[in-house]
PyMOL commands that place a pseudoatom at each C-alpha (Angstrom):
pseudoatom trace, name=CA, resn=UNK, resi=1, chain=A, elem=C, hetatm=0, pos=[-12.530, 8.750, -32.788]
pseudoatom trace, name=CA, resn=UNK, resi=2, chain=A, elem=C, hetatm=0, pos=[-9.621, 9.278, -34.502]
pseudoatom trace, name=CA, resn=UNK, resi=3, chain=A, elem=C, hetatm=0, pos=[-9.118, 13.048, -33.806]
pseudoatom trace, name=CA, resn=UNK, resi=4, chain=A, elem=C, hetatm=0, pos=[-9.551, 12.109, -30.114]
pseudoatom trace, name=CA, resn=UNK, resi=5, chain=A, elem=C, hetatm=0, pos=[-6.606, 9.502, -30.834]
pseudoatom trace, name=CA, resn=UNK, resi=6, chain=A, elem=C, hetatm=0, pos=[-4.832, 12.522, -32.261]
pseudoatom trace, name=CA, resn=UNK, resi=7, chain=A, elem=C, hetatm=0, pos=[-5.192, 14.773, -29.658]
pseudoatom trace, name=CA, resn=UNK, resi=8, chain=A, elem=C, hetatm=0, pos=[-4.244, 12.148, -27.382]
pseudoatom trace, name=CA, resn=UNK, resi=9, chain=A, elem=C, hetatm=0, pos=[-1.235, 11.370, -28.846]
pseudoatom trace, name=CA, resn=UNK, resi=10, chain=A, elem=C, hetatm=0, pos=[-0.141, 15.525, -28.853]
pseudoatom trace, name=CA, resn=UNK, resi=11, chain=A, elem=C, hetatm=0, pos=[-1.058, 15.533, -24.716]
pseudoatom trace, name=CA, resn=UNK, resi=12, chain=A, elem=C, hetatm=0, pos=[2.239, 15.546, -22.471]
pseudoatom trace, name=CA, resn=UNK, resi=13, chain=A, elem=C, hetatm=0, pos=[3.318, 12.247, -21.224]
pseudoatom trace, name=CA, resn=UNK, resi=14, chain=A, elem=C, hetatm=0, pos=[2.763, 13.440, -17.894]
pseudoatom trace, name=CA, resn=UNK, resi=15, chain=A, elem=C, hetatm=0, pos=[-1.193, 14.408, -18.711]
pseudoatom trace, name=CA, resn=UNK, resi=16, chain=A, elem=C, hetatm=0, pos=[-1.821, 10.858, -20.452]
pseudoatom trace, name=CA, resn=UNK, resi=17, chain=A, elem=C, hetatm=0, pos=[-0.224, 9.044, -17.350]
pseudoatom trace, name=CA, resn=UNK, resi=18, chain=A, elem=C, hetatm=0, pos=[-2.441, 10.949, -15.507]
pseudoatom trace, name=CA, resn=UNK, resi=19, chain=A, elem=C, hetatm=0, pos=[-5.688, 8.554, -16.506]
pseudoatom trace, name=CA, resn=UNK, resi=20, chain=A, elem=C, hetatm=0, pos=[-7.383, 6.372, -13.979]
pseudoatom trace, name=CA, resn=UNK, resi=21, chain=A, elem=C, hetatm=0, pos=[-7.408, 2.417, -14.233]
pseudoatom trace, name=CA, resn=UNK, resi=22, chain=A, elem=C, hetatm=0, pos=[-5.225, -0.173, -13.766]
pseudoatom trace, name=CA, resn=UNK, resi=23, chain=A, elem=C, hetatm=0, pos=[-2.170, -0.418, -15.615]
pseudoatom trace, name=CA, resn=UNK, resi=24, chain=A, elem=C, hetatm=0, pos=[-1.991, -2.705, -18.877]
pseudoatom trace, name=CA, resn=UNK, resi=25, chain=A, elem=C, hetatm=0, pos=[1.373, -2.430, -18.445]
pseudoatom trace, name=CA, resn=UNK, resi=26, chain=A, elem=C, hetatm=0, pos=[4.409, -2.435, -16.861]
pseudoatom trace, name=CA, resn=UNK, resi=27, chain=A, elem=C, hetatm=0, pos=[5.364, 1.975, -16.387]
pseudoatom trace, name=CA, resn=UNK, resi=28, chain=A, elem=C, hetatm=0, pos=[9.100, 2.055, -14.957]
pseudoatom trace, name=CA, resn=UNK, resi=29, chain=A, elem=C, hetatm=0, pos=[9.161, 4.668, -12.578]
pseudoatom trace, name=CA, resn=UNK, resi=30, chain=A, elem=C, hetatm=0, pos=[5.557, 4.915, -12.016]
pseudoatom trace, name=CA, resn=UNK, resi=31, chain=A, elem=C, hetatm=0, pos=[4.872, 4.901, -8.225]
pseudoatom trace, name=CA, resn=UNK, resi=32, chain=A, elem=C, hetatm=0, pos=[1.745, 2.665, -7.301]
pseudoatom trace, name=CA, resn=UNK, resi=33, chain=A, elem=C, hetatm=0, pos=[0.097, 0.727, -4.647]
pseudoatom trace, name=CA, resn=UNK, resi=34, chain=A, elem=C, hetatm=0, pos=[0.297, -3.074, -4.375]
pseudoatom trace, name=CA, resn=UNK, resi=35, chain=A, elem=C, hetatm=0, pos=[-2.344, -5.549, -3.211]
pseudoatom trace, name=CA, resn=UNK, resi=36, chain=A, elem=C, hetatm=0, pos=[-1.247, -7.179, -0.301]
pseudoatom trace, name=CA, resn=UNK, resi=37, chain=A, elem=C, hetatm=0, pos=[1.442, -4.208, 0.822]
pseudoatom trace, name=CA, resn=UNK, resi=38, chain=A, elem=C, hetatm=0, pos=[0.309, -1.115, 3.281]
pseudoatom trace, name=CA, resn=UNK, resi=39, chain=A, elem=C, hetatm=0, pos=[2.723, 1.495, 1.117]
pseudoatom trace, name=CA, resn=UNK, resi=40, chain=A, elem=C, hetatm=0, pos=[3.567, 2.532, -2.406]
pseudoatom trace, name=CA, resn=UNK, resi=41, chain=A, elem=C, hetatm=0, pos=[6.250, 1.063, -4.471]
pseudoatom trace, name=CA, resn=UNK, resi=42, chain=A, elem=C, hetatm=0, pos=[8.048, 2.318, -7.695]
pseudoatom trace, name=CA, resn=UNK, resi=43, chain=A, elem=C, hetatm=0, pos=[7.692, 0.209, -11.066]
pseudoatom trace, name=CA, resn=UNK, resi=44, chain=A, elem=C, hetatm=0, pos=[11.748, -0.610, -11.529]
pseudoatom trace, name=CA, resn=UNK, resi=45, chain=A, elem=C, hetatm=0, pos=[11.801, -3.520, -14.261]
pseudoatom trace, name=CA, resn=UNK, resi=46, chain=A, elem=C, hetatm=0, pos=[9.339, -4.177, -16.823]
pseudoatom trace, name=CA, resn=UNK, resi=47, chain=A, elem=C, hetatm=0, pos=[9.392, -8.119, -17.656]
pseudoatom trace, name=CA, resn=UNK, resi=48, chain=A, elem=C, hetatm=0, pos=[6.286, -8.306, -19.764]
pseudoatom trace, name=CA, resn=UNK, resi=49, chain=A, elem=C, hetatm=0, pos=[3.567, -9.748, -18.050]
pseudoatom trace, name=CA, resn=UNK, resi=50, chain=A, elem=C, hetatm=0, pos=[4.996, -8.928, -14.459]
pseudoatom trace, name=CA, resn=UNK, resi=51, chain=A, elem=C, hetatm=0, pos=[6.155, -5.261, -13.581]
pseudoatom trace, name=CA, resn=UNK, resi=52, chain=A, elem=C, hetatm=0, pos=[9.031, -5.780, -10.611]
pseudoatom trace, name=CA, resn=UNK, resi=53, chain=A, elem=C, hetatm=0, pos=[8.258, -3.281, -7.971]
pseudoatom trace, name=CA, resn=UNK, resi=54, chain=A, elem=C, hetatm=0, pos=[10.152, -1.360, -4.947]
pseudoatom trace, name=CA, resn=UNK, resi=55, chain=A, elem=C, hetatm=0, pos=[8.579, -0.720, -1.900]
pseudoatom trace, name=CA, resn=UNK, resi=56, chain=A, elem=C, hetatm=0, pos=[9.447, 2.182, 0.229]
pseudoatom trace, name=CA, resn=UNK, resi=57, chain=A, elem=C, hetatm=0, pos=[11.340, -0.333, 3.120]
pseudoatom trace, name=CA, resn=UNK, resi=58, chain=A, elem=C, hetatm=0, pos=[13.586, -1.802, 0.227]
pseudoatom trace, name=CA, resn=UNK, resi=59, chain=A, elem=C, hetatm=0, pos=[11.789, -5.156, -0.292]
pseudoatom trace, name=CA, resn=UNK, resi=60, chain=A, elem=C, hetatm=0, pos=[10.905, -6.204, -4.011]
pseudoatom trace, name=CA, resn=UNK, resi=61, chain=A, elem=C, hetatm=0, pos=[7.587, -7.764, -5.130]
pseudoatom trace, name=CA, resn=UNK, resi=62, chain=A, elem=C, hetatm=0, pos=[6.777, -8.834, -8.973]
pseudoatom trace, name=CA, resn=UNK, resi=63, chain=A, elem=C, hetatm=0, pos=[2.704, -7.776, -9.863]
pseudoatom trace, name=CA, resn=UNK, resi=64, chain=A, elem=C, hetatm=0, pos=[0.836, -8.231, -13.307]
pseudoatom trace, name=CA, resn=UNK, resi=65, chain=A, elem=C, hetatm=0, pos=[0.173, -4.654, -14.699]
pseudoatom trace, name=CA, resn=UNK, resi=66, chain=A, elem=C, hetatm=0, pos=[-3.413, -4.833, -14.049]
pseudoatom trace, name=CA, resn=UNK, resi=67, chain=A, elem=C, hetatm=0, pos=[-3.181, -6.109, -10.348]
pseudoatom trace, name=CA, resn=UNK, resi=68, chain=A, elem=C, hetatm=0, pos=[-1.548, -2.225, -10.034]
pseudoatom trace, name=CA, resn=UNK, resi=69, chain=A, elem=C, hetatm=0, pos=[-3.137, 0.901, -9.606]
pseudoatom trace, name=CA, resn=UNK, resi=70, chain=A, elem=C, hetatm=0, pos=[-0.922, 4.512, -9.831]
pseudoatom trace, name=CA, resn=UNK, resi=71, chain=A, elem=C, hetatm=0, pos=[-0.804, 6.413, -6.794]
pseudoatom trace, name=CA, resn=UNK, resi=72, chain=A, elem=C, hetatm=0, pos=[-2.534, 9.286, -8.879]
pseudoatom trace, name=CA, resn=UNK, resi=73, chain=A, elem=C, hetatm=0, pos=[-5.672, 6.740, -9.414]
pseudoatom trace, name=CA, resn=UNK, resi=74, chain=A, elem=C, hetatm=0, pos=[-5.759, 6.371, -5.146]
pseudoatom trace, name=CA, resn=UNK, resi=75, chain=A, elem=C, hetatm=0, pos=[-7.077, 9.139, -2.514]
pseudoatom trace, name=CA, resn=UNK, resi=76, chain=A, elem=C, hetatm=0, pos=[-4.448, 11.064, -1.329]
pseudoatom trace, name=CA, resn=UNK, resi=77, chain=A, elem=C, hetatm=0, pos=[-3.212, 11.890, -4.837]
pseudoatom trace, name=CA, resn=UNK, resi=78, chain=A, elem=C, hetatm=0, pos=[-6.326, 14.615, -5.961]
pseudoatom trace, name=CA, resn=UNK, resi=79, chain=A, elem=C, hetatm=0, pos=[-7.587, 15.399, -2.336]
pseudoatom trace, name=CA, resn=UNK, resi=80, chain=A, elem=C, hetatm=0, pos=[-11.174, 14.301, -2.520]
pseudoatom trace, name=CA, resn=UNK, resi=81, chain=A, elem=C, hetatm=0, pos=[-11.437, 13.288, 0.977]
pseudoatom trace, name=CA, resn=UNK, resi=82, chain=A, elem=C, hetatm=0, pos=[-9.510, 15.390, 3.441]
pseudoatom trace, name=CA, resn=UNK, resi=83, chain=A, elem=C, hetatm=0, pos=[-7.348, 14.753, 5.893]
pseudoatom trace, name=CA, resn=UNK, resi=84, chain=A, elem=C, hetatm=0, pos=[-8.486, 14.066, 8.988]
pseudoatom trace, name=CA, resn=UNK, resi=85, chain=A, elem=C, hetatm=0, pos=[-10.826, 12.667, 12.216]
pseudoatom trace, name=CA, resn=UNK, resi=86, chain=A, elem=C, hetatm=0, pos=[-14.216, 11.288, 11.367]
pseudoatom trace, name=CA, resn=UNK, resi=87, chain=A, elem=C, hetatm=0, pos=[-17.275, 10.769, 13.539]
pseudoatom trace, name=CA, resn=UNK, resi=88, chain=A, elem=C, hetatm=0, pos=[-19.102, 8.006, 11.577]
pseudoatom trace, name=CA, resn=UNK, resi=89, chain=A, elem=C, hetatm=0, pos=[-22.451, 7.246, 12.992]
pseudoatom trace, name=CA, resn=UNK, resi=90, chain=A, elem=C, hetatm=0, pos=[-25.806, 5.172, 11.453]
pseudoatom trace, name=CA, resn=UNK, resi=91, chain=A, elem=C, hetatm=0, pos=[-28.717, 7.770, 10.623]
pseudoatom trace, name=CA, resn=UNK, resi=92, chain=A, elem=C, hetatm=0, pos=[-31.078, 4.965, 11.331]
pseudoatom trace, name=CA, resn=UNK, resi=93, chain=A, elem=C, hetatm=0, pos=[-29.098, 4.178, 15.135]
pseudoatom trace, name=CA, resn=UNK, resi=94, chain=A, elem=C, hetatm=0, pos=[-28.570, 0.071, 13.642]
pseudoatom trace, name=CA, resn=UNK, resi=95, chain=A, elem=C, hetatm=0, pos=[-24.997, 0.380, 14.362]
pseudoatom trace, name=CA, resn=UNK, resi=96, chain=A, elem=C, hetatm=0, pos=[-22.683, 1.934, 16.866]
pseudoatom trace, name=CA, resn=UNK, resi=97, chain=A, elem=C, hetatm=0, pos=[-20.879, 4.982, 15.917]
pseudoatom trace, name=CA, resn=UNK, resi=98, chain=A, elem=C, hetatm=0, pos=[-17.149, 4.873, 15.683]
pseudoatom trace, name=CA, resn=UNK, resi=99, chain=A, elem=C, hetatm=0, pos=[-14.022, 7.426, 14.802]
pseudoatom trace, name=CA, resn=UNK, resi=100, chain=A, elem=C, hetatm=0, pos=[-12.323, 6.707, 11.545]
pseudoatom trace, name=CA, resn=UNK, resi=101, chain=A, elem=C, hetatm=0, pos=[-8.893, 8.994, 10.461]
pseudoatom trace, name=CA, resn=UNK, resi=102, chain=A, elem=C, hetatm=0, pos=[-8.246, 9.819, 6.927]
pseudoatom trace, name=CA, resn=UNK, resi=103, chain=A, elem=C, hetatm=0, pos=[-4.538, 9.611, 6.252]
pseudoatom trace, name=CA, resn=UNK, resi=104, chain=A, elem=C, hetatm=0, pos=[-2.544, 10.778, 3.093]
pseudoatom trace, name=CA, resn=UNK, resi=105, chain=A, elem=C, hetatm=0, pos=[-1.533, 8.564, 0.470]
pseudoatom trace, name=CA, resn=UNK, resi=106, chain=A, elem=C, hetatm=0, pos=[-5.054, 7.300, -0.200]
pseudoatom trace, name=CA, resn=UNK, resi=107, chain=A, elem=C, hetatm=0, pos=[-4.884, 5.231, 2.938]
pseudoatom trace, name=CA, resn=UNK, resi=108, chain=A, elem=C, hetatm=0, pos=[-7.307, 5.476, 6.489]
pseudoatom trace, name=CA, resn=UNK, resi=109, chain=A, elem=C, hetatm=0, pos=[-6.927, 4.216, 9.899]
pseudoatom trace, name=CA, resn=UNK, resi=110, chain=A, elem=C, hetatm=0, pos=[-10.044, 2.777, 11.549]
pseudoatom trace, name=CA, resn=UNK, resi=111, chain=A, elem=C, hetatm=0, pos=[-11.369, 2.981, 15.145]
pseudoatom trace, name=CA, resn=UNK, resi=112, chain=A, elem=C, hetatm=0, pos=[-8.982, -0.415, 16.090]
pseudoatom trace, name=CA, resn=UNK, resi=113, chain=A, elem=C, hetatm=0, pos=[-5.653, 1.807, 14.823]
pseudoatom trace, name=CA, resn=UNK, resi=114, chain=A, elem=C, hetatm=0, pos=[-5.546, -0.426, 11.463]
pseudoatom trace, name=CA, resn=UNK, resi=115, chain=A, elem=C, hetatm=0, pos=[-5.076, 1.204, 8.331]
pseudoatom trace, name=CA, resn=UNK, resi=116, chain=A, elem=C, hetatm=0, pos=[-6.560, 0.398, 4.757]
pseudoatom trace, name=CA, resn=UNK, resi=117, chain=A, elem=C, hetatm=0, pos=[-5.953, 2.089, 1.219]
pseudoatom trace, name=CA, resn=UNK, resi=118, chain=A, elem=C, hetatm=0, pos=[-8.445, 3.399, -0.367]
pseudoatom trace, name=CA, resn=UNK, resi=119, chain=A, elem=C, hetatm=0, pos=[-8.809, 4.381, -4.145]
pseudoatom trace, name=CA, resn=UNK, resi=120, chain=A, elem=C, hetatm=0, pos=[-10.868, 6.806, -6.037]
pseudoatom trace, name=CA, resn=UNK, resi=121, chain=A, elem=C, hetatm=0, pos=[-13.447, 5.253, -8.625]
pseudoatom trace, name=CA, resn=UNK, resi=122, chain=A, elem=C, hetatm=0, pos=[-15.034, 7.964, -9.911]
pseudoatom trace, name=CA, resn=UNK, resi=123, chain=A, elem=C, hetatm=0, pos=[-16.172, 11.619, -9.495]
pseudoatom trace, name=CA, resn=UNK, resi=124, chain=A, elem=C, hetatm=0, pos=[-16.748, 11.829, -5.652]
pseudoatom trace, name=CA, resn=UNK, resi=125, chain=A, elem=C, hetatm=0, pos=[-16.875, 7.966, -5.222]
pseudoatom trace, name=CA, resn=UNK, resi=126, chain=A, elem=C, hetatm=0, pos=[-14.434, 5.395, -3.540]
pseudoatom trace, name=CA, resn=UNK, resi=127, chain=A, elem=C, hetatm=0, pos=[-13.664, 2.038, -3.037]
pseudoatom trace, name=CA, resn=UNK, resi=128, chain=A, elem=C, hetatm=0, pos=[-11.373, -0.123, 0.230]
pseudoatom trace, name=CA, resn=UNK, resi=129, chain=A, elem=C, hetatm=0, pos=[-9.175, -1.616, -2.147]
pseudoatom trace, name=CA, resn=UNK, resi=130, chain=A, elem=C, hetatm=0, pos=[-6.724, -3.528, 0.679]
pseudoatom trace, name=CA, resn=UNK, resi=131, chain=A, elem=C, hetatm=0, pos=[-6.758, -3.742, 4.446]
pseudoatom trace, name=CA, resn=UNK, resi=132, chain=A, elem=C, hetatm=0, pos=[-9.233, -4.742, 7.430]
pseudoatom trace, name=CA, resn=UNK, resi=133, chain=A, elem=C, hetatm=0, pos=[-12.151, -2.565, 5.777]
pseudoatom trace, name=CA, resn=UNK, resi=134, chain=A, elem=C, hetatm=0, pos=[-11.693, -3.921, 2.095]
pseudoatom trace, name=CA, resn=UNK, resi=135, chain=A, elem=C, hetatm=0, pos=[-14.705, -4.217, -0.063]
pseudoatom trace, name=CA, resn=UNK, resi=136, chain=A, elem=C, hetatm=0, pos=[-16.609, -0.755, 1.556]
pseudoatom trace, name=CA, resn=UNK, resi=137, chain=A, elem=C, hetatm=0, pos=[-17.598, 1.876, -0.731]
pseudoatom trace, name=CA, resn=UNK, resi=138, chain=A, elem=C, hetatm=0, pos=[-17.986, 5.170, 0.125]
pseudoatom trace, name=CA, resn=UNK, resi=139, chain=A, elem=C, hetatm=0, pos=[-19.339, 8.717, -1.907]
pseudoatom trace, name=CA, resn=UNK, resi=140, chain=A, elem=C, hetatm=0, pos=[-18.575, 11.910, -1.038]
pseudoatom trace, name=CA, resn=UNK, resi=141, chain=A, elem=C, hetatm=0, pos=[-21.168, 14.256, 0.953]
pseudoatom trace, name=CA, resn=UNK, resi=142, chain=A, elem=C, hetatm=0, pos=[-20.374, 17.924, 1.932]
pseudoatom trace, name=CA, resn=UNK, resi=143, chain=A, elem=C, hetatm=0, pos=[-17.466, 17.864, 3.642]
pseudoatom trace, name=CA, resn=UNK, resi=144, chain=A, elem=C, hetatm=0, pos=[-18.183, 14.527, 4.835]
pseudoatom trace, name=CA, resn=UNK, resi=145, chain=A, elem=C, hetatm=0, pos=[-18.349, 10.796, 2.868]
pseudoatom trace, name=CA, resn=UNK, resi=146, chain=A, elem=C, hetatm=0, pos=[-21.520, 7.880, 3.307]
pseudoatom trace, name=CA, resn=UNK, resi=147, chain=A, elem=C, hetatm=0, pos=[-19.952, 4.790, 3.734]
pseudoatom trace, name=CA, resn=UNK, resi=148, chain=A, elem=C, hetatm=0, pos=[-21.845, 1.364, 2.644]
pseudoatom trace, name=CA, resn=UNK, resi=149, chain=A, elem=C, hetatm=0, pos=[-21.204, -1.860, 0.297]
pseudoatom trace, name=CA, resn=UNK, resi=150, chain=A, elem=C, hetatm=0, pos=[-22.121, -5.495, 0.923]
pseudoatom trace, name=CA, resn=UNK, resi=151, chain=A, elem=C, hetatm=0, pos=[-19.353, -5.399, 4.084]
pseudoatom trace, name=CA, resn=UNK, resi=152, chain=A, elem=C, hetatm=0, pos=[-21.256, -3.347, 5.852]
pseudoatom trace, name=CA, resn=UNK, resi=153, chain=A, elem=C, hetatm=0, pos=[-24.995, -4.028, 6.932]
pseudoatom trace, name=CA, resn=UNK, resi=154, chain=A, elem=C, hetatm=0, pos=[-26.168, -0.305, 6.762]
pseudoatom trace, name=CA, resn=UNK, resi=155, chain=A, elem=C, hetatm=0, pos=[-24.682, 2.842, 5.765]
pseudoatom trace, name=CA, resn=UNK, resi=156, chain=A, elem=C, hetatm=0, pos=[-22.458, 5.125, 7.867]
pseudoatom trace, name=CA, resn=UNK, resi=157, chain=A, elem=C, hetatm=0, pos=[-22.426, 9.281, 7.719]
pseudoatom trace, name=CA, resn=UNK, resi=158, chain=A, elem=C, hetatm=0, pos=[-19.106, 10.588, 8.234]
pseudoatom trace, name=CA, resn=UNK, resi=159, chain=A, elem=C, hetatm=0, pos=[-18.671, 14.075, 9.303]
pseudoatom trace, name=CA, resn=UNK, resi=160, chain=A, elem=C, hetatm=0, pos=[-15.282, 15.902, 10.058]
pseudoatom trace, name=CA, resn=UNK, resi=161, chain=A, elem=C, hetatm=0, pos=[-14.380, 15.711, 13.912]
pseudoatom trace, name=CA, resn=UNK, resi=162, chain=A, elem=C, hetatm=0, pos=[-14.430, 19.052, 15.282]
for i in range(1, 162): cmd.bond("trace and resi %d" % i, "trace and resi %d" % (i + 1))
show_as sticks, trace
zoom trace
């Protein structure tokens, strides 16, 4: 343990805020997504227990650390879903099938035109953190994604739109 701690502590500053998780605490200048908010803000004041964020449009909100994830932890930062029209249809034919979009910036756009953020939870797996689809999971298939979680009441394939 403690020559992990030591190699830790030689990595670049950049490479250790690189890690995934919410914050535990407040990283000025750190860009991240806000519950509640469709965009990413940047960290400005560190007050302790409440990090004071800018959002792109100007507006100010005040967070706890841990209610903030770093735009590196969401989607759009490492790529794992790309970009684009999805045709998301139920294997099993409960469901009707429907278009989804993937968007940069971690965020999607369902078949009503609303977008949600999503963020990455581990290797090839996501989470709807905010917006109308919150609470779906999703894992990575091919160049597709299978979405599912207790929102849903069966599990969609999602395969790039040609």
């Amino acid at each position: 343990m403690r020559l992990f701690s030591a190699l830790l502590l030689c990595l670049p500053a950049a490479v250790q805020a690189e890690t995934s998780g919410p914050l535990v605490g407040c990283e000025v200048g750190e860009t991240v997504t806000v519950p509640g908010f469709s965009g990413p803000g940047t960290i400005t004041q560190d007050m302790g227990a409440i990090c004071m964020v800018t959002m792109g449009d100007g507006n100010m909100t005040a967070a706890p650390p841990d209610a903030l994830l770093r735009l590196a932890d969401t989607g759009g930062a490492g790529g794992m879903l790309t970009p684009g029209a999805y045709a998301c249809s139920d294997p099993g034919g409960v469901a009707d099938p429907f278009p989804l979009e993937i968007l940069e910036g971690g965020k999607l756009r369902d078949h009503y035109g609303a977008e949600s953020i999503w963020t990455r939870r581990g290797e090839g797996v996501f989470e709807v953190t905010q917006g109308t689809m919150n609470g779906v999971t999703g894992r990575v298939e091919g160049t597709g994604f299978v979405l599912g979680g207790s929102s849903l009441f069966t599990e969609m394939t999602c395969v790039p739109q040609a």
